[in-house]
C-alpha positions in Angstrom: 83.8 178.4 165.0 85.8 178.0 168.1 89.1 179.5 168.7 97.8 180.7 172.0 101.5 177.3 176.9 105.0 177.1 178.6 108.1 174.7 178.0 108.1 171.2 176.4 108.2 168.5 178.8 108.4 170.0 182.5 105.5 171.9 183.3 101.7 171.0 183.0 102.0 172.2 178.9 105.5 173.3 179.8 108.8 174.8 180.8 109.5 174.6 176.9 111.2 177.4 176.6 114.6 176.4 179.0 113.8 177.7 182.2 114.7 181.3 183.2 117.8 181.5 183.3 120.8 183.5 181.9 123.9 182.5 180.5 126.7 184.8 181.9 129.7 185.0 178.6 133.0 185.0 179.5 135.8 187.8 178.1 136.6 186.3 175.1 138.0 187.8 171.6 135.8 189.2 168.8 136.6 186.6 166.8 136.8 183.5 169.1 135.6 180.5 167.9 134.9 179.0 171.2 133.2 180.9 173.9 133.4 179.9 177.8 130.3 180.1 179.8 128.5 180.1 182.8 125.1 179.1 183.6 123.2 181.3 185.7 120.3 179.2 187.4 119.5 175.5 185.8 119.4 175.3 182.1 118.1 172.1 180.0 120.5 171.1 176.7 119.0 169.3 174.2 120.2 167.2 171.0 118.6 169.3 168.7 118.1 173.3 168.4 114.8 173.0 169.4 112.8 172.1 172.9 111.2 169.3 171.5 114.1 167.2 171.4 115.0 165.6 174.0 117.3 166.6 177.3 120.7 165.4 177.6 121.7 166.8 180.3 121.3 169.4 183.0 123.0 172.3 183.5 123.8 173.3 187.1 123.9 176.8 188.4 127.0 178.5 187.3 128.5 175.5 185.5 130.8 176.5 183.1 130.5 175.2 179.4 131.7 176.0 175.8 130.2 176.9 172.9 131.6 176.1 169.6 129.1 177.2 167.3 125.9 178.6 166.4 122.9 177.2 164.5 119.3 178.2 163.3 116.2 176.6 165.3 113.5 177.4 167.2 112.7 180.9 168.0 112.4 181.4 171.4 112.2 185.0 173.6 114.2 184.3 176.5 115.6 186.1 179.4 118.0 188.3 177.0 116.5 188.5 173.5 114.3 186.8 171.6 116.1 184.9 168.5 115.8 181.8 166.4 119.9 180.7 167.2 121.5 178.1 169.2 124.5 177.2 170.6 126.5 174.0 170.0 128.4 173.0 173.3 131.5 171.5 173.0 129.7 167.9 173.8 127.6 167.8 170.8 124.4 169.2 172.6 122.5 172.6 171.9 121.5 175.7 174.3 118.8 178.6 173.1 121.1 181.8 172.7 118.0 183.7 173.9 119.6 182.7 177.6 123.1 183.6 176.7 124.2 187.2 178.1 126.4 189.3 175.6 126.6 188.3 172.0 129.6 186.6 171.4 131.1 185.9 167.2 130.2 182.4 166.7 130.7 180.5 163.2 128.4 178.9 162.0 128.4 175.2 162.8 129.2 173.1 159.8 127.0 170.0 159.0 127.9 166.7 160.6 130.1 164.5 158.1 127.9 161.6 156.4 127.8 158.8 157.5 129.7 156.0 155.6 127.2 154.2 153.4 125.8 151.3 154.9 125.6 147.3 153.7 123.3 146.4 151.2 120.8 145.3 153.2 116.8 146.0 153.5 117.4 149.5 155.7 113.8 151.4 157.0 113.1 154.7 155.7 113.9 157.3 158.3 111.0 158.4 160.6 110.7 161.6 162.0 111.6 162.7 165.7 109.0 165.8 165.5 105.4 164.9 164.2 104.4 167.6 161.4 102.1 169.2 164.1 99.9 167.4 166.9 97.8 164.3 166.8 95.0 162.9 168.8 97.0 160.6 170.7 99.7 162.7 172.7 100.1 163.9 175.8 100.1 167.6 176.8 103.3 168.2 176.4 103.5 166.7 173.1 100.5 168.6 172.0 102.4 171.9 172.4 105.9 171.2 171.2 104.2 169.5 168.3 102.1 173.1 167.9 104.6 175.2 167.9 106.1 175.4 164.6 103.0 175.1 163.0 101.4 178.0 165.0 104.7 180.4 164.8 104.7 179.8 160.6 100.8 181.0 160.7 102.2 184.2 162.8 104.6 184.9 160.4 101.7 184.5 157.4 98.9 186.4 158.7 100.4 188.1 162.0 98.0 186.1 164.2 100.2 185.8 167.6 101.4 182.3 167.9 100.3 182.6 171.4 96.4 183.3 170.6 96.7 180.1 168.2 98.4 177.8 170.4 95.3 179.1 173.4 92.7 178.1 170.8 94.1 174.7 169.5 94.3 173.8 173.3 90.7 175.0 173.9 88.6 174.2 170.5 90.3 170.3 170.3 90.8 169.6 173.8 94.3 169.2 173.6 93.7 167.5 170.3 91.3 164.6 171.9 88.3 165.6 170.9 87.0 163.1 167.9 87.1 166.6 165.3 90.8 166.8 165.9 91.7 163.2 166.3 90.1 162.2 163.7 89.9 164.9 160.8 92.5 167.0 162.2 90.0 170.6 162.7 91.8 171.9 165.9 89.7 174.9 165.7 86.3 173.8 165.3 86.5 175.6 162.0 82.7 175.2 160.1 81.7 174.0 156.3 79.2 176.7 155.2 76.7 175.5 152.3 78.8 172.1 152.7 81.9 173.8 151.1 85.0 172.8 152.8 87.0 175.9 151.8 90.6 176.4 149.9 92.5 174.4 152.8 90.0 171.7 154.0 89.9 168.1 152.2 85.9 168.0 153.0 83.2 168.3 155.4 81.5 165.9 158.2 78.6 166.4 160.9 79.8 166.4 164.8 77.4 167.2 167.8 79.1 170.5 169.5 77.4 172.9 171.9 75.8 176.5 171.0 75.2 179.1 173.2 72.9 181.9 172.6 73.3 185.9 173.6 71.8 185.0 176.9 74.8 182.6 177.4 72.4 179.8 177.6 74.2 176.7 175.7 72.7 173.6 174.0 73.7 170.6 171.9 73.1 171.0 168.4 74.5 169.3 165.2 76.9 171.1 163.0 79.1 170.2 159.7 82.8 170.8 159.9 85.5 170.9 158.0 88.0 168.0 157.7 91.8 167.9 156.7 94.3 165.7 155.0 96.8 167.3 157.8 97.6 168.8 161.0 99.0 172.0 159.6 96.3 172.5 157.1 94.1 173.4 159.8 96.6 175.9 161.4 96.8 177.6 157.7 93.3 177.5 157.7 92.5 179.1 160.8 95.3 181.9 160.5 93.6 182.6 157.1 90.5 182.9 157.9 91.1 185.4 160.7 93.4 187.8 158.7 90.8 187.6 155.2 87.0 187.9 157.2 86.7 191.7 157.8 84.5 190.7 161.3 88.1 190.1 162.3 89.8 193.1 161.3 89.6 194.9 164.7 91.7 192.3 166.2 95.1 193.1 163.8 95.3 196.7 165.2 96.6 194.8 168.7 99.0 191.4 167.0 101.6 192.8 169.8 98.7 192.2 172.5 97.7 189.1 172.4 95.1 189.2 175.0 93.2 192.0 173.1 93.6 190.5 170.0 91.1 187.6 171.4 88.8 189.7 172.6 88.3 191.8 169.6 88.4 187.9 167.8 85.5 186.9 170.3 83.2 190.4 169.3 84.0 189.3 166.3 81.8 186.4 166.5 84.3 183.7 166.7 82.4 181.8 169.5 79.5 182.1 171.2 80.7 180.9 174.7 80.3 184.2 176.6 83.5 183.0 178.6 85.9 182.5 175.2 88.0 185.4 176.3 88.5 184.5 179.4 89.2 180.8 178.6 92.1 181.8 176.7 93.3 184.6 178.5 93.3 182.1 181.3 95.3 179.6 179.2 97.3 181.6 177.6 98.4 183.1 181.3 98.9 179.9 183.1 101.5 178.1 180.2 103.1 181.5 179.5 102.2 181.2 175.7 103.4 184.6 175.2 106.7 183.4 174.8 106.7 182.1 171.6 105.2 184.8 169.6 107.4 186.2 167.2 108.8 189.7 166.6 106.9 190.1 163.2 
């Protein structure tokens, strides 16, 4: 078997997480509804309490906003804390409260009145803005956002750091191009053994991979993997089998250093690529994945 970038949409596998910046709170009372602010250094809002939606706008150094109201969404660790709320802004659009300075009483923001019903016409069923975790046919920067969740709901299962998942899905699938994740969505090179696809996998197919002896000499050879009837499958799959195969154990006494964690993963006999550690260290270092591991 083969084997956790930074912000969603600027960098080369992102700036996803806002940039770094701090939001500076105004004196305001305990119980204020609204909440002026300033923006210390650029800051992306979004539609949507998460980085994956998309930017309405650009916040300049020191602008001043308000905030209305707060909401649950993507847990970020930003420049002041590291929490799953954002803030609504009195325009409708959303900044990470890992970025705002103080912690200012917000209500929660009530849902959006519905809509009137519409005519009775033929109307489309609703698609989904955020895939339920990546595909084969996305760009970098959709690979990650779409990773995210997926990865971070594994941490919180098995304590594998979302950051040493996200590394490994980049590496093993090749930011999901490789035909084993485009096509049977295994982004972790995860193996059938005696044809036996496992509790997670839907079954098992033959793809040509490369093997690398204790010498570190590598070759092509043949082996069967495991297929799934989703994306997210394969993240549950992967977390589980890391947390329940005692070769793996060593890595759990370091889930709050990620870098360790892979190397114990790699003794473990995760890969055979005498590099694996470094690969993902590598990764993991250059898209600050760090950042979205959780506090679990």
């Amino acid at each position: 078997m083969l084997r956790k970038l930074s912000t969603y949409l600027f960098v080369p596998a992102m700036a996803l997480a806002a940039t770094a910046t701090t939001l500076v709170v105004a004196a305001a009372p305990a119980d204020a509804a609204v909440v002026s602010v300033r923006v210390n250094g650029s800051l992306a809002a979004r539609n949507g309490a998460a980085n994956w939606f998309t930017q309405t706008r650009k916040l300049k150094n020191k602008q001043k906003v308000t905030v209305t109201c707060k909401v649950s969404g993507q847990y970020l660790r930003g420049n002041v804390r590291r929490t799953a709320q954002w803030d609504r802004l009195a325009l409708g659009d959303f900044i990470s409260h890992a970025y705002v300075s103080g912690n200012p009483k917000l209500p929660t923001c009530k849902a959006d009145p519905p809509a009137p019903a519409p005519a009775p016409t033929v109307v489309a069923a609703p698609v989904s803005t955020v895939p339920m975790g990546p595909t084969g046919n996305m760009t970098n920067e959709q690979f990650l956002a779409a990773s995210i969740p997926a990865a971070q709901q594994s941490q919180r299962d098995t304590r594998v750091p979302t950051s040493v998942t996200l590394a490994q899905a980049i590496l093993e699938s090749g930011w999901g191009r490789s035909s084993l994740s485009a096509n049977d969505r295994n982004f972790f090179g995860m193996k059938c053994f005696n044809n036996a696809p496992g509790s997670y996998a839907a079954g098992c197919r033959s793809y040509s991979t490369q093997e690398c002896n204790a010498a570190g000499v590598c070759s092509t050879t043949v082996a069967t993997f495991r297929t799934y009837a989703t994306a997210t499958a394969s993240f549950t799959d992967h977390g589980m089998a890391l947390k329940n195969l005692s070769r793996y154990a060593a890595a759990f006494n370091y889930t709050n250093n990620p870098n360790q964690f892979v190397a114990e993963v790699h003794k473990g006999g995760y890969a055979t690529d005498p590099l694996y550690t470094t690969k993902l260290v590598n990764l993991m270092t250059k898209y600050n994945l760090y950042q979205y591991d959780l506090a679990v």
